[in-house]
Phi, psi and omega in degrees: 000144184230172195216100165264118164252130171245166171273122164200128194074219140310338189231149194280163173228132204262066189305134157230109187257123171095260182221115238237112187198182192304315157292304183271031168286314185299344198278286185315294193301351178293299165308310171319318172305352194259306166311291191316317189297302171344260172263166197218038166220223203250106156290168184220122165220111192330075201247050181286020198194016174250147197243000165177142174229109209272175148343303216278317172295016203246296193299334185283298183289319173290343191297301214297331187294314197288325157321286191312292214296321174286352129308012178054014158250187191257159157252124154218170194235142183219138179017082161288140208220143157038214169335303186296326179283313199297335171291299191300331178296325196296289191273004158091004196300356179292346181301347193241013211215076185310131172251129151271151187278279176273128187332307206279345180292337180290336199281314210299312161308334171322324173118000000 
């Protein structure tokens, strides 16, 4: 798994690339903690290049939405593709998690 964060505006944006699973989740929650240190706006993550995703990365993303929603910020997920959108259909996760087709349209909701 590989993990790029960039900026824009206030909020952070997240690349998550290959396989987000019981090993490399702690990789991701780390990084997500840096961020949360970090900025004092909304993320958006970007998983147009993750090719699969367990529990443990389902769990890495809802931590982070309960995180965000008690700072009155957002989560969104932007351009699922494939297993990873079907894992999410699944699991119900759009209740918890706004999805986008494109960054900016995730930015652009932000407000």
């Amino acid at each position: 798994m590989d993990v790029t964060v960039r900026t824009q505006d206030d909020n952070a944006i997240i690349d998550v690339s290959g396989k987000l699973d019981a090993v490399t989740a702690p990789d991701l929650e780390a990084r997500i903690a840096e961020v949360l240190a970090g900025t004092g706006g909304s993320i958006v993550l970007n998983l147009k290049d993750l090719e699969y995703i367990s529990s443990a990365g389902l769990r890495v993303i809802l931590s982070t939405a309960k995180q965000l929603k008690a700072k009155q910020k957002d989560l969104a997920v932007v351009a699922l593709q494939g297993p990873v959108k079907r894992v999410f259909e699944i699991s119900g996760f759009y209740a918890f998690v706004k999805a986008f087709d494109t960054e900016q349209d995730a930015l652009n909701a932000q407000g």
